[in-house]
C-alpha positions in Angstrom: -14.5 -2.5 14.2 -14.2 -0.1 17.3 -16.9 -0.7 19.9 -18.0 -3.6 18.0 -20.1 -4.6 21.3 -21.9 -1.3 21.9 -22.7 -0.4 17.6 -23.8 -4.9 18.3 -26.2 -3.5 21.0 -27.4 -0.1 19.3 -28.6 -2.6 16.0 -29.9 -5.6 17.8 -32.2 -2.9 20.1 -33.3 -1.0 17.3 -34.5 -4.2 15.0 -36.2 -5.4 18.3 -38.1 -2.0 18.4 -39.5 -2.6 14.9 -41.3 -5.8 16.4 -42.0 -5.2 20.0 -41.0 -2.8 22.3 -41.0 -4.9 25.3 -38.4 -7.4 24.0 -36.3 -4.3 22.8 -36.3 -3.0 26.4 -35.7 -6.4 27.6 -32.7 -7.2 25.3 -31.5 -3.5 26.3 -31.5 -4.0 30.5 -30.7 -7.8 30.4 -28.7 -8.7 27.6 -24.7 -7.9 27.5 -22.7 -6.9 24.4 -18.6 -7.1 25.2 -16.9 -5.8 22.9 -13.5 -7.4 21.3 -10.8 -7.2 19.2 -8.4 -9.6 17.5 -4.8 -9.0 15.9 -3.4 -11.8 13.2 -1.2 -10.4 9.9 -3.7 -12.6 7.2 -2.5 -11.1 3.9 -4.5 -11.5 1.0 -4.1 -14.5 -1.1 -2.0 -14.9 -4.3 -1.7 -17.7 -6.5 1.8 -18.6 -5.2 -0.4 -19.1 -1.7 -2.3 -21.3 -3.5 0.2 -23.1 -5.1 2.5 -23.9 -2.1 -0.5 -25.1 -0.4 -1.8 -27.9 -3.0 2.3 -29.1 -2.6 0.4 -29.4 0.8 -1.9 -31.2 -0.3 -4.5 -28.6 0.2 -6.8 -27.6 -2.1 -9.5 -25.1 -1.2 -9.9 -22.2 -2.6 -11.5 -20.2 0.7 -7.9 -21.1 2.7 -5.7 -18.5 4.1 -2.2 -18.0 4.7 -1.7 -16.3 8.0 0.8 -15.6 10.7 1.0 -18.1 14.0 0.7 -15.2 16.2 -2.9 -14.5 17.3 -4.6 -12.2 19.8 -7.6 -12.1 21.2 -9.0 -9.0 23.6 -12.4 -9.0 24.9 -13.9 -7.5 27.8 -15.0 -9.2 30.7 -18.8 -8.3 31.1 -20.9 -11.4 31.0 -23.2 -10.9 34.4 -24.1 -14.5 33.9 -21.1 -16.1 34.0 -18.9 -17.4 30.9 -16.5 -20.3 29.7 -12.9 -19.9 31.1 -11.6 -18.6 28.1 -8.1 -17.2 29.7 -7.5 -20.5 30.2 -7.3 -20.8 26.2 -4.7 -17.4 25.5 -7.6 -15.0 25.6 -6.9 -12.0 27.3 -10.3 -11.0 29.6 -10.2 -7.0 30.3 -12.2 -4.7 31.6 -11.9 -2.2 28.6 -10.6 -3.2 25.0 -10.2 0.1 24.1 -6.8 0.7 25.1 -5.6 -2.7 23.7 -7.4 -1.7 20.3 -5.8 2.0 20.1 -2.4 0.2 20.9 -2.9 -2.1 18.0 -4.4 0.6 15.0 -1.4 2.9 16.1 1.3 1.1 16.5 1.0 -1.8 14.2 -1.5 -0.2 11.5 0.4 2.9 11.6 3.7 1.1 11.3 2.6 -0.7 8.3 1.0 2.6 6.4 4.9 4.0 6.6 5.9 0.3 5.4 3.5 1.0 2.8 4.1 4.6 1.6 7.6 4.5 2.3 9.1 1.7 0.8 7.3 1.5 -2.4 8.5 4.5 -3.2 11.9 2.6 -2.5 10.7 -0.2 -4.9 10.2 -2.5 -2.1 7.2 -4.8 -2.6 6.7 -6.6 1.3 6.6 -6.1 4.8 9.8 -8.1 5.5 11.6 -7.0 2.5 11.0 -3.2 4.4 11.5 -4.0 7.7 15.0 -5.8 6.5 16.1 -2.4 5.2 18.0 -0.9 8.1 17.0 2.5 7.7 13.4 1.6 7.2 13.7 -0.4 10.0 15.3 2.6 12.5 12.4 5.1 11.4 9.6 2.2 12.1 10.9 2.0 15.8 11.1 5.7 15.9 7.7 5.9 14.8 6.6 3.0 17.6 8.4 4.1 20.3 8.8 7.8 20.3 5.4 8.9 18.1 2.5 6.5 18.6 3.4 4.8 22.4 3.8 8.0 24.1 -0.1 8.6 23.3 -1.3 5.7 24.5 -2.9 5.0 28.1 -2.4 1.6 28.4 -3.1 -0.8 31.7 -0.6 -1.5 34.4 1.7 -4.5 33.3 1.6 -3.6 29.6 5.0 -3.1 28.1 4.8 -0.7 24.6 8.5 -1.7 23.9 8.2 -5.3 24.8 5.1 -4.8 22.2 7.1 -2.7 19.9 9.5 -5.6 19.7 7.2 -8.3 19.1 5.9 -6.0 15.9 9.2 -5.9 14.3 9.6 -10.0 15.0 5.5 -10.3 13.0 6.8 -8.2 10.4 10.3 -10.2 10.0 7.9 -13.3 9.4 10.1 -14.5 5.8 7.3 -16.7 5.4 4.6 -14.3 4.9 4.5 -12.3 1.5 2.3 -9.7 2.7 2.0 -7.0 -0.3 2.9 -2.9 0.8 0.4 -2.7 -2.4 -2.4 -4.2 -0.1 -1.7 -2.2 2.5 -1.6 0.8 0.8 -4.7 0.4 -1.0 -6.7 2.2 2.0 -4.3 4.3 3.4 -7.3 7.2 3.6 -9.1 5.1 5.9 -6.5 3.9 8.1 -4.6 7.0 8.8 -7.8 8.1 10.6 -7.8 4.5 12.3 -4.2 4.9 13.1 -4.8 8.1 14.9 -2.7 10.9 13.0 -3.1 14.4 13.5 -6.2 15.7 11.6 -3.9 18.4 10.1 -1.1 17.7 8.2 2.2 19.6 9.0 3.1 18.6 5.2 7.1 18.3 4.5 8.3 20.2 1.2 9.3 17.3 0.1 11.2 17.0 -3.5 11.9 13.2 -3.8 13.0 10.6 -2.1 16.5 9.1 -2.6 17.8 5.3 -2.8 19.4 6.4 0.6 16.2 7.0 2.3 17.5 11.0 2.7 15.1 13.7 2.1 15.8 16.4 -0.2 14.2 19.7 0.8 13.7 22.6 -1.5 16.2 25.8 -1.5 15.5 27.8 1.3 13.8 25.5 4.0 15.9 24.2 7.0 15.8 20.4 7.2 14.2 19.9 10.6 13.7 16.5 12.9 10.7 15.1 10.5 7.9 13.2 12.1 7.5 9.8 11.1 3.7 10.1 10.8 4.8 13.5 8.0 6.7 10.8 6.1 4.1 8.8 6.2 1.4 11.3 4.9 4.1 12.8 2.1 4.7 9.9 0.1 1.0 9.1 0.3 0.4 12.2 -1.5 3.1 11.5 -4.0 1.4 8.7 -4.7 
């Protein structure tokens, strides 16, 4: 959730006020509210999860599959001190916001074209798409030349070192993480992801195997955005 600490804050103040208004004004002046955010691909579970992990010797039905990458942002307001959590992989910042924007752009919007895209194509995962070498080409495209040249990011952060690390997650064979998942709430994440509000909406006739648009008579075939062939096939669908 974006400014999870400061929508933490608003609630907590305004249930105090219900009971006393002294302890809300107290919890307001005295009492900090970092925000955060975290990043780790955990798909939803399937039965074939399930099944590989009882082979495990596991056997719980509230377990998760995930990724070995994690990330964890959170800023570094606590006027009373705090635990050395740096010292554990977690990355203390003065602001999350840019690390959060980097995240719903590059990696949520990179896995709404996964989506869109390659189901249209008949292609049912993440790695299955991002092992399709024209897939693969736009998904850069979209990282490096669409969503990184809008962020504002802190000195020492490298958007194609990140870029790069992306395309390793999503090359993960041993996560099956669904494009139907994804998909399922594309309305809410392109807002997330930070496409335009208006669409410039391709004329778009179908899609071939080939992944080459077909335009209708009349209409020159032009550079397409990324973020257009995202938004198109979401449509179609």
């Amino acid at each position: 959730m974006p400014d999870n600490g400061k929508r933490t804050r608003q609630a907590v103040v305004q249930l105090a006020e219900q009971r006393d208004a002294d302890l809300a004004s107290w919890i307001a002046n005295e009492v900090a509210f970092p925000c955060s955010m975290v990043d780790r691909i955990v798909p939803a579970m399937t039965d074939a999860d399930f099944e590989r992990l009882a082979v495990l010797g596991v056997n719980d039905p509230n377990a998760v599959v995930c990724e070995a990458f994690t990330q964890w942002v959170v800023e570094d307001h606590f006027p009373t001190g705090r635990p050395s959590w740096e010292a554990e992989g977690v990355e203390m910042v003065a602001d999350v916001a840019p690390f959060e924007t980097m995240k719903l752009r590059m990696l949520n919007g990179s896995h709404s074209l996964l989506a869109y895209l390659g189901a249209l194509a008949g292609i049912e995962t993440v790695y299955e798409g991002v092992n399709n070498a024209e897939l693969r080409s736009l998904l850069r495209r979209y990282m490096l030349e669409e969503a990184a040249p809008t962020l504002v990011m802190p000195e020492g952060i490298d958007l194609d070192a990140y870029a790069d690390s992306l395309m390793a997650r999503f090359a993960n064979d041993s996560l099956r993480h669904r494009l139907q998942q994804i998909a399922m709430d594309g309305s809410q994440s392109f807002h997330s992801a930070g496409f335009p509000e208006r669409w410039n909406v391709v004329p778009l006739v179908k899609l071939r195997p080939a992944w080459r648009w077909e335009w209708r008579p009349g209409f020159a075939t032009p550079r397409v955005k990324t973020y257009t062939a995202i938004v198109t096939p979401w449509m179609i669908r």
